[in-house]
Z-matrix of the N, CA and C atoms (Angstrom, degrees):
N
C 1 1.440
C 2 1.528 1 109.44
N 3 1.511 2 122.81 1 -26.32
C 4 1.411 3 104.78 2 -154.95
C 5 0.915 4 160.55 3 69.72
N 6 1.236 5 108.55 4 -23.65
C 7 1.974 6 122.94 5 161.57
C 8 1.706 7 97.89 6 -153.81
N 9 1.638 8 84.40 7 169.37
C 10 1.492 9 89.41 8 -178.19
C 11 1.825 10 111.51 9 -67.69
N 12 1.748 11 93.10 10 -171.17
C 13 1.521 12 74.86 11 174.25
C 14 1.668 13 103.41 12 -92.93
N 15 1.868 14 96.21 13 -147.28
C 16 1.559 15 99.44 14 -159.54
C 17 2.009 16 95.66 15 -106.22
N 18 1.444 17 99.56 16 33.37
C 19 1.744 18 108.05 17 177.88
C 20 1.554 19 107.12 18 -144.53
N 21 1.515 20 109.68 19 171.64
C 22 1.233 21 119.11 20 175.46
C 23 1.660 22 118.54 21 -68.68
N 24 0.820 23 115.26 22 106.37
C 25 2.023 24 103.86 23 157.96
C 26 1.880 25 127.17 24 -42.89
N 27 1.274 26 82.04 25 145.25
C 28 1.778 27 67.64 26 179.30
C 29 1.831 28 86.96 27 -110.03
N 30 1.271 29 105.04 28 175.65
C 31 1.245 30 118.92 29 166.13
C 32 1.674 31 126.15 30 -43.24
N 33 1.221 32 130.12 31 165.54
C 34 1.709 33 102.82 32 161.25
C 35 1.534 34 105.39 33 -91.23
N 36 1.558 35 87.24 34 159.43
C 37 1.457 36 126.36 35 -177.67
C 38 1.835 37 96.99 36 57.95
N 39 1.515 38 117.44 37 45.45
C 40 1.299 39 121.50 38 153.76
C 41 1.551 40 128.96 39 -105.86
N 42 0.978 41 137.12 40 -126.67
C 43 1.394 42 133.24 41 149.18
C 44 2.089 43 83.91 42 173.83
N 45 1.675 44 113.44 43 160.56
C 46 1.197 45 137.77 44 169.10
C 47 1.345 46 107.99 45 -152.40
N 48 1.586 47 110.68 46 164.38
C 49 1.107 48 122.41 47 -171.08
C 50 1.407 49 111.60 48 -123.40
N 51 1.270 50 150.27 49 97.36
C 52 1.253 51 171.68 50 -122.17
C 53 1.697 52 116.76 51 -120.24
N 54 0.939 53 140.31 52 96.12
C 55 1.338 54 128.65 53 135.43
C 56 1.345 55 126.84 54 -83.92
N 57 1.767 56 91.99 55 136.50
C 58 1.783 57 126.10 56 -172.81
C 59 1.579 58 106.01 57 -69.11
N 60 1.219 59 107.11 58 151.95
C 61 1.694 60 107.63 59 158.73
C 62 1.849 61 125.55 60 -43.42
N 63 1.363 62 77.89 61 -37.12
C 64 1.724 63 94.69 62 -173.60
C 65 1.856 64 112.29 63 -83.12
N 66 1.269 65 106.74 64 7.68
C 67 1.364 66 125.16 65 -176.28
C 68 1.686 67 123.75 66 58.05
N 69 1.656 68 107.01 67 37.47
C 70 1.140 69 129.39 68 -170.28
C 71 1.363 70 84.92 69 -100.20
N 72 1.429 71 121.25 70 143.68
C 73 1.637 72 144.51 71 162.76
C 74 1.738 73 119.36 72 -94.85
N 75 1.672 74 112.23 73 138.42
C 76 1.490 75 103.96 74 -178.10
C 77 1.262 76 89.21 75 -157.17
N 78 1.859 77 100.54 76 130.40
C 79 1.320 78 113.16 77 158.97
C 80 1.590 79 113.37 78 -64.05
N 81 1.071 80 135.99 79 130.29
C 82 1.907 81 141.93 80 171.14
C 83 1.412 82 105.76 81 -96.39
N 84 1.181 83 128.75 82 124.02
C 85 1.595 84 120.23 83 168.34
C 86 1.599 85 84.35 84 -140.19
N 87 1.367 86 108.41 85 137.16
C 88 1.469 87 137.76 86 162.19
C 89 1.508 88 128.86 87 -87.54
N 90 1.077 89 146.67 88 148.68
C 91 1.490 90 162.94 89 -145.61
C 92 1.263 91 100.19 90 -137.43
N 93 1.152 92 157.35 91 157.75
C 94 1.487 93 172.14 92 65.28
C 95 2.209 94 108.58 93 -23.97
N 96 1.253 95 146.70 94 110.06
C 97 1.001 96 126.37 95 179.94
C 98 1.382 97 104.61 96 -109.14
N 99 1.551 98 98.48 97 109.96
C 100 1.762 99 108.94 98 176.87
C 101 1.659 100 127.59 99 -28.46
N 102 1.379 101 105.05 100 -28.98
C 103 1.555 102 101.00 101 -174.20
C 104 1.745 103 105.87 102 -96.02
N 105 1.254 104 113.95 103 -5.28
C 106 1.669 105 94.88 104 177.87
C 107 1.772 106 92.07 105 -162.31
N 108 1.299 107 115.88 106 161.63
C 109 1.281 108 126.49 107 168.19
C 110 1.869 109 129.40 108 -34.63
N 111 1.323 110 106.96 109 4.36
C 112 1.388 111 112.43 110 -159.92
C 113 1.368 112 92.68 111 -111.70
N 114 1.741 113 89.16 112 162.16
C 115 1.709 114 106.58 113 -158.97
C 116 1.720 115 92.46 114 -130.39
N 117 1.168 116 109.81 115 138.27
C 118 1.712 117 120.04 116 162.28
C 119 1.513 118 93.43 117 -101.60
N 120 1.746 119 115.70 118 136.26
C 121 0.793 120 143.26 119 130.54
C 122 1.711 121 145.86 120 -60.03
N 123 0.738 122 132.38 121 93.73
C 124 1.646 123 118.13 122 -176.35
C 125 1.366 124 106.95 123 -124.67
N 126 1.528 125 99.52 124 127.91
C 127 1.237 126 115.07 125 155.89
C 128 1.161 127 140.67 126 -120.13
N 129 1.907 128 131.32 127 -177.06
C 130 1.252 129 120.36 128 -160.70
C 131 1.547 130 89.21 129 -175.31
N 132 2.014 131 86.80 130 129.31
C 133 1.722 132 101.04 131 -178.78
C 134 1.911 133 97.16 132 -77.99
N 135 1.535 134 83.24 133 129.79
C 136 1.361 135 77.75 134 164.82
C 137 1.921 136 122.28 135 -160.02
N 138 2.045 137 82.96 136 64.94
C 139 1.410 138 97.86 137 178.37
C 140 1.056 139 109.69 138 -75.25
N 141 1.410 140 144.27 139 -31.75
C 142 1.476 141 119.50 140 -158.13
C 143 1.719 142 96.78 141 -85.82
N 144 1.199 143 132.32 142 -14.77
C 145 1.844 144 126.51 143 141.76
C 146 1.066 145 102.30 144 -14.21
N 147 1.404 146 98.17 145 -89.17
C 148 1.233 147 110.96 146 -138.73
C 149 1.589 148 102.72 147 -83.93
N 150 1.414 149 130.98 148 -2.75
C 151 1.635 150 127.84 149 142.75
C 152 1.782 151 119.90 150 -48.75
N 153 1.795 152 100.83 151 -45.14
C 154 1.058 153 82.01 152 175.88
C 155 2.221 154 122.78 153 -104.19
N 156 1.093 155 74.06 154 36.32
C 157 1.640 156 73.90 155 159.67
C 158 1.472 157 95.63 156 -125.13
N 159 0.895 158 146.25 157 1.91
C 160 1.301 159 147.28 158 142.82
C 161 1.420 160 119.79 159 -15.73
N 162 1.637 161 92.25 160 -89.02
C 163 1.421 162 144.62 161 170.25
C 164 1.245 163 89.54 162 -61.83
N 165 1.344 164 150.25 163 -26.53
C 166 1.789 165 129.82 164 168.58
C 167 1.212 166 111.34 165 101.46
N 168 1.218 167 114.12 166 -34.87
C 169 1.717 168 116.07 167 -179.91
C 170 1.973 169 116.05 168 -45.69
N 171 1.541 170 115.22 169 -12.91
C 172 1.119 171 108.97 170 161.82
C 173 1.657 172 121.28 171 -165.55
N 174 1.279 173 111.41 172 115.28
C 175 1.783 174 98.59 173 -166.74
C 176 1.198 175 116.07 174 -65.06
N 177 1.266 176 121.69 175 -163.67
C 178 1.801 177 135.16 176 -160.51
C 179 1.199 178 87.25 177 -109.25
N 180 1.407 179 148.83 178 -18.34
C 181 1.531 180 132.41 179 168.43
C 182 1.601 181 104.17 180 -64.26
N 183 1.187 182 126.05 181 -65.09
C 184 1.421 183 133.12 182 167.90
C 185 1.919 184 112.99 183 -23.66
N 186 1.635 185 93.87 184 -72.70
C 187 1.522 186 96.94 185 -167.29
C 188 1.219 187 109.95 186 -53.10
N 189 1.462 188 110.35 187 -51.43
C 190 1.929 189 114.72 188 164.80
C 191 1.604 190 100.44 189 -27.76
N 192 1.203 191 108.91 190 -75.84
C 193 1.612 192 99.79 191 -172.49
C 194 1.629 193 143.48 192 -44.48
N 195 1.421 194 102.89 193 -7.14
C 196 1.029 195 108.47 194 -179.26
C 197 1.338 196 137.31 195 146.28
N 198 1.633 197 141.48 196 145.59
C 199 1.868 198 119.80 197 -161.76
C 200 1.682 199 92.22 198 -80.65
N 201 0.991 200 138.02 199 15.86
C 202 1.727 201 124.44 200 -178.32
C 203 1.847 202 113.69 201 -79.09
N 204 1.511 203 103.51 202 -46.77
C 205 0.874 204 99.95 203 173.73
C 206 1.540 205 125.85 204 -78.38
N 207 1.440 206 112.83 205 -23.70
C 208 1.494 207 118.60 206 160.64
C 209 1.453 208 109.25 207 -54.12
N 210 1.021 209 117.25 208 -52.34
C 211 1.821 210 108.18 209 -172.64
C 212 0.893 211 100.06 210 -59.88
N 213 1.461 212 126.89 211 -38.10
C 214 1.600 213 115.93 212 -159.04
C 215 1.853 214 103.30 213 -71.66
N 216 1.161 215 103.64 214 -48.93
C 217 1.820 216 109.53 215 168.69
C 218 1.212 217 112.65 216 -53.52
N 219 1.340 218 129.13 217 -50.32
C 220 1.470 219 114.57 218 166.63
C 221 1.825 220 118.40 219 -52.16
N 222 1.077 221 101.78 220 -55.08
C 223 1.430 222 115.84 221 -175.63
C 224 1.079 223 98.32 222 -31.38
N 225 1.429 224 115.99 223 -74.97
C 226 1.443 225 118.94 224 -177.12
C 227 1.475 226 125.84 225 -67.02
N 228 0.760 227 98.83 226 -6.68
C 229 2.108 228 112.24 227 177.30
C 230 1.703 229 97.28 228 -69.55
N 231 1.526 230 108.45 229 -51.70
C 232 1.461 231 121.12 230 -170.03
C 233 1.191 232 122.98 231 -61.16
N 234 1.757 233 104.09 232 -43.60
C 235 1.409 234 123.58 233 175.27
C 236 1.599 235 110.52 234 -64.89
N 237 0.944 236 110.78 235 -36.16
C 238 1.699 237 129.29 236 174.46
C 239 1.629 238 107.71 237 -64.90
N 240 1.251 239 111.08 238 -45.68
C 241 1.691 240 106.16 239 167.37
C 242 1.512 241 127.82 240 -78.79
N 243 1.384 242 100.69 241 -14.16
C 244 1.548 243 113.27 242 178.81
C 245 1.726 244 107.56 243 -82.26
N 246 0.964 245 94.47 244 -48.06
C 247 1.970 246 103.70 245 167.34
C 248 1.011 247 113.10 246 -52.33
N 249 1.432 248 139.50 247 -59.69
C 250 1.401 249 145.06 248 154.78
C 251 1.854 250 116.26 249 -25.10
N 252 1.138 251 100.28 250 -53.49
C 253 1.121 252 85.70 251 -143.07
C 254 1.757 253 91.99 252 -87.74
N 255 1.981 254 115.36 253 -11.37
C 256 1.264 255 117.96 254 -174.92
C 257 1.535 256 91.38 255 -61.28
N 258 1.782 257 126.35 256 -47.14
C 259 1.593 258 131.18 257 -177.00
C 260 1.251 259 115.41 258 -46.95
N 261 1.442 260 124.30 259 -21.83
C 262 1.519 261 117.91 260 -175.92
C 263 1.109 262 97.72 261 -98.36
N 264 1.091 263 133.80 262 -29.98
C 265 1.592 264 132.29 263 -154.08
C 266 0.946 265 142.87 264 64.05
N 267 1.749 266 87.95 265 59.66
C 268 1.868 267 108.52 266 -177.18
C 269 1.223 268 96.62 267 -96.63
């Protein structure tokens, strides 16, 4: 890559949660790699999370815990727009 990226690093074996200029959200978790001084980075958009803990429909203890209960909130978010929109008659 050549330069860092366009967010903060967290430490290794941390993870942070980042908002972009563009008001996009990203979990950051860092790597340490045992055989030489270098670090993997990985990240992951994860605004519509943090939209819906926003909106309340699910806190940051939950999302921390895991994508099960997110699907399941999406799931039902979707099913909830699909009902809607069968009532209007889209």
């Amino acid at each position: 890559m050549g330069k860092p990226p366009p967010f903060p690093q967290p430490e290794p074996g941390a993870k942070l949660t980042h908002r972009l200029p563009g008001g996009r959200w990203l979990d950051v978790l860092c790597t340490a790699l045992a055989s030489s001084d270098e670090r993997v980075i990985d990240f992951r958009d994860v605004t519509a999370a943090k939209e819906l803990e926003e909106d309340g429909q699910v806190d940051a203890a939950s999302r921390a815990g895991g994508g099960t209960v997110m699907r399941i909130v999406l799931r039902d978010a979707v099913a909830d727009r699909a009902a809607g929109d069968a009532r209007a008659g889209y």
